[in-house]
N, C-alpha and C positions, 0 to 999 in steps of 0.2 A: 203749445207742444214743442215749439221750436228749441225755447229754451230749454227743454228736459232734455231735446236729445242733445244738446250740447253739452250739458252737465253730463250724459249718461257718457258722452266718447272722452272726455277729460278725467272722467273717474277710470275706465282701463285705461287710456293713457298712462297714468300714473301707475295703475298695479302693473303695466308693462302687455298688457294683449294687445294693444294696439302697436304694431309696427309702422316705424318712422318710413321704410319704405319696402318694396320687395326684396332687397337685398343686400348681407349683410355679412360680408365675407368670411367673418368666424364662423358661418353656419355649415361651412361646407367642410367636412369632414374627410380629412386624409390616414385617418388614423390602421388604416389597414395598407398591406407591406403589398401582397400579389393578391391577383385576380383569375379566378378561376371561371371566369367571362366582364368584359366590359368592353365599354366605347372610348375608344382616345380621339376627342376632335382635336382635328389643329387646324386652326381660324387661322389664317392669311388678312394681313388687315394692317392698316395704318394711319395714323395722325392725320396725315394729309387729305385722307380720302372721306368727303361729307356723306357717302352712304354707310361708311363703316361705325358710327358710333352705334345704332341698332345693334347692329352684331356683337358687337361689345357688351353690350347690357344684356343681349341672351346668353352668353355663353356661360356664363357663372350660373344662371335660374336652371338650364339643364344639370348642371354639377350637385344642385342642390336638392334636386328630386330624385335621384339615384347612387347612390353611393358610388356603383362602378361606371360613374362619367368621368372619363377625365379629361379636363379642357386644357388646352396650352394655346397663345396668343403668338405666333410668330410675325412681329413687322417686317414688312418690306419696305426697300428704300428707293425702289421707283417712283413712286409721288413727290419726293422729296425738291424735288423742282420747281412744286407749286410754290414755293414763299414759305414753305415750314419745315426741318431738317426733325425728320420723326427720332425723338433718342434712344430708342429701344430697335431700328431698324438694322438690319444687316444685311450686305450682301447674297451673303448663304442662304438666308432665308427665301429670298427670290428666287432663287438658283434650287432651292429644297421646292419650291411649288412650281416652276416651269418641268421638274426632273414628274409630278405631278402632271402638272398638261400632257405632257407627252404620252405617259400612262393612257390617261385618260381621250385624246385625242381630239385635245381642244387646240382650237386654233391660236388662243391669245390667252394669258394669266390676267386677272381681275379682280377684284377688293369689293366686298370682302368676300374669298372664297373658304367653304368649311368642307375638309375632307375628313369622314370618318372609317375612323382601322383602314385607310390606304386603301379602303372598295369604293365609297361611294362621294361624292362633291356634289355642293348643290351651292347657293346664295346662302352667306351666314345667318342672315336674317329670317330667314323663310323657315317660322317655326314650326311649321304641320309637315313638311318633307322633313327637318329635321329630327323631332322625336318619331315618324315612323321609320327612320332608318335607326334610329338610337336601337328601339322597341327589337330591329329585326338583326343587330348584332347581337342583341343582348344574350339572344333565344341559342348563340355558337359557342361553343367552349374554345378556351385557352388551346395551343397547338403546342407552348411554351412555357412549363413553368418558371419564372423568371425571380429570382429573390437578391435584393441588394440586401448585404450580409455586415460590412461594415463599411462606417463613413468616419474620416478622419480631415479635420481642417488643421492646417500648418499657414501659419502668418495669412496670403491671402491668397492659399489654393485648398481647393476638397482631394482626398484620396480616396477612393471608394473600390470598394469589392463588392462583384455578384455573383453567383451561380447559377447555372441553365440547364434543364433537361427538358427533353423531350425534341422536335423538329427541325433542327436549326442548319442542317446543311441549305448551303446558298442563302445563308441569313445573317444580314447586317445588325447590329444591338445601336439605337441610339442613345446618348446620355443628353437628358435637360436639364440643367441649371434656373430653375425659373423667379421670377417676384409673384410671391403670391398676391400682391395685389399694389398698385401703383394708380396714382391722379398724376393729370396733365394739366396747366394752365396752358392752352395754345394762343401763340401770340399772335400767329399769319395763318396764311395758304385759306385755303375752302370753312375751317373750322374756325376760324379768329374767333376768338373771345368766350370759347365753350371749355369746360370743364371735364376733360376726359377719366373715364375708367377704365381699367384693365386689369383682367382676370390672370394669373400663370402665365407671366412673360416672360417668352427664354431669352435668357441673357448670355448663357452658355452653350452651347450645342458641338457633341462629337457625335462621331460615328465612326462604328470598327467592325469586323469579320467577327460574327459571333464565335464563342468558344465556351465548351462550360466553364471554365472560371476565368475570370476575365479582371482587370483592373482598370479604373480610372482616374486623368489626373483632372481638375477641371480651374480654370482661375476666375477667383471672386472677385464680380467688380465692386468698386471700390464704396458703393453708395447703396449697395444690397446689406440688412441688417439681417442679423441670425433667424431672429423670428420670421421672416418676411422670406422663408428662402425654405425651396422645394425642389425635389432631385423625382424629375420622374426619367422611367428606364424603361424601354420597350423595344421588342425583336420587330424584325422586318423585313418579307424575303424580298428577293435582288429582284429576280422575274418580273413580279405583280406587283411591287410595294405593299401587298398583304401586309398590317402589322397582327402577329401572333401571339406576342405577351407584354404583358407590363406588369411592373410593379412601383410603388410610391414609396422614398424616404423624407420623413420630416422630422428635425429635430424636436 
């Protein structure tokens, strides 16, 4: 019997039902503009840190079960100490999740932290608190309809126009510049010798005083390929960090 089932998992292999593994980053589908409800997580996480690769690997499998997930992977570059210089890390970033702690009233920022729509944070990895909080934005409408209208690249910056209605007094608009998907060889620190993945890494990040029409400039770095590159855009009031709309550009 043994042999048959062998033969039986080689024969879909080859018609393709069998998947090489859970995840497969053309599956996740950005092809809708706004959302008239959805989750933006934004994973806090980096290179350095040996609890973060978990969280790494969840983050895409939630994007992939609901259309209006949207993940974005911000590095920090506090670990950076350990023996491994994360390349995707920024300052701001750190500085975007401590302005978080405070919110929230934590004592100390921590890897890998997942805050979703700016209410709720928990451990990135901690799948069953994560998709019940997905489940319990799901169920809130948009406060913002938000639409990126047009995107224009000139040598190696994006020009981009959005327009906004609905809630936006005391509301900041962030722009991402992200890689939709990136491997790491790590050479040092806590991860030496593992092979990393990463979902929607922002490479670019503004923030401006919301306005219904609004414009942005953004600069492409230099090793982002067209196809590999994803403009997501989302309100957020000042108060609460509440985020209230998003919408998704992909060329």
């Amino acid at each position: 019997m043994k042999w048959l089932l062998v033969l039986v998992v080689s024969v879909f292999a080859a018609l393709g039902i069998v998947k090489k593994n859970s995840f497969d980053k053309k599956e996740i589908n950005y092809s809708r503009k706004s959302y008239s409800s959805f989750a933006v997580l934004e994973l806090f996480t980096s290179e350095g840190c040996s609890s973060c690769p978990p969280a790494d690997r969840l983050l895409p499998q939630f994007a992939m079960e609901n259309a209006n997930v949207i993940p974005l992977s911000f590095h920090v570059d506090y670990w950076n100490h350990l023996g491994w210089k994360d390349p995707f890390s920024q300052a701001q970033f750190s500085n975007r999740q401590r302005e978080y702690a405070g919110q929230f009233r934590l004592e100390s920022i921590y890897t890998p932290q997942l805050i979703i729509n700016g209410e709720f944070e928990m451990v990135g990895s901690d799948r069953s608190t994560v998709e019940t909080d997905i489940r319990n934005v799901l169920k809130k409408k948009a406060e913002v309809d938000l639409k990126v209208d047009e995107v224009k690249k000139e040598n190696n910056k994006l020009m981009m126009s959005c327009t906004m209605a609905g809630k936006i007094d005391q509301t900041d608009v962030m722009a991402a510049l992200v890689q939709k998907h990136a491997e790491m060889k790590v050479k040092a620190g806590e991860n030496r010798g593992a092979t990393l993945s990463h979902t929607n890494v922002v490479r670019s990040f503004l923030k401006k005083p919301a306005q219904q029409k609004m414009q942005f400039e953004m600069d492409i770095p230099q090793n982002l390929a067209d196809d590999n590159m994803l403009i997501i855009v989302y309100t957020q009031e000042k108060k609460d960090l509440k985020i209230t709309g998003v919408a998704v550009w992909e060329k």
